[in-house]
C-alpha positions as CSV (number, residue, x, y, z in Angstrom):
1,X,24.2,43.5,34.8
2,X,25.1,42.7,31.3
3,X,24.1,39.4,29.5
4,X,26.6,36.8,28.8
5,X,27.8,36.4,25.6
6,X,28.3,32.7,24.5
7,X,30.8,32.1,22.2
8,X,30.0,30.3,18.3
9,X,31.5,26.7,18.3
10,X,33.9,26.4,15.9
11,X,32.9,23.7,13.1
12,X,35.5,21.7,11.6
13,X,35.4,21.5,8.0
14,X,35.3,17.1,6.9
15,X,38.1,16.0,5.5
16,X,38.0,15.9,1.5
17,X,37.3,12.4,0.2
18,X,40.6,10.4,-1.2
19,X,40.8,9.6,-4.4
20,X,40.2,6.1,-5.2
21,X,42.9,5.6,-7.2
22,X,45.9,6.3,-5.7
23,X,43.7,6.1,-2.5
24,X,45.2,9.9,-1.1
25,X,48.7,9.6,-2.2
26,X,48.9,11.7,-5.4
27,X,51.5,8.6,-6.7
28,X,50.6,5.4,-9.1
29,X,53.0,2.6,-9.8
30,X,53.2,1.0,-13.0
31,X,54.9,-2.0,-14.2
32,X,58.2,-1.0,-16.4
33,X,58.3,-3.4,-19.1
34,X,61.9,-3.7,-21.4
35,X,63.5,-6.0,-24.7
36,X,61.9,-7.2,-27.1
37,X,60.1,-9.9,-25.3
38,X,58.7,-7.5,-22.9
39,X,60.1,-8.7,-19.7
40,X,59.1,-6.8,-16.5
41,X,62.1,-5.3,-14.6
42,X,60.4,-3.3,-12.4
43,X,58.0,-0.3,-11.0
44,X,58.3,2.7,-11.3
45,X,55.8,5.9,-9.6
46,X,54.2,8.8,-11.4
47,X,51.7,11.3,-10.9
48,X,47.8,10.3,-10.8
49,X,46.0,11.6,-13.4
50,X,42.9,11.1,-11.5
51,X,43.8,13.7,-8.8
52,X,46.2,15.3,-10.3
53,X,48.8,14.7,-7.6
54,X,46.4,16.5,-4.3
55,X,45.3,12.9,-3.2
56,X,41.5,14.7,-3.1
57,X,38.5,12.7,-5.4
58,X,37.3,15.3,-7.8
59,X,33.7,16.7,-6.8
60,X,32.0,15.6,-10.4
C-alpha cells in the first residue's frame, strides 16, 4: 500500500501595514482657505503623498 501524502498548509500572506497618514485610505483632507483675510470655507481631499494613494506604509 502506498503512503499518504499530506497536503502543504496554505500560509496566508499578513496584511501590509497602513500608512499612518491617511491611516489606509490613499485620501488627505486639507483645509481650503479663500479672500484676503484667509477665511476657511471648507475641505477638500487629495492624494497622500505618503503612500502614494495604495493606503500601504512604505517598507523604508
Amino acid at each position: 500500500m502506498a503512503t499518504r501524502k499530506t497536503p502543504t498548509p496554505v500560509v496566508a500572506e499578513p496584511e501590509p501595514a497602513k500608512c499612518p497618514t491617511c491611516k489606509g485610505t490613499g485620501e488627505v483632507s486639507r483645509t481650503v482657505r479663500v479672500g484676503r483675510k484667509r477665511r476657511t470655507v471648507g475641505r477638500q481631499t487629495g492624494l497622500c503623498l505618503t503612500c502614494l494613494g495604495s493606503g500601504e506604509a512604505s517598507t523604508d
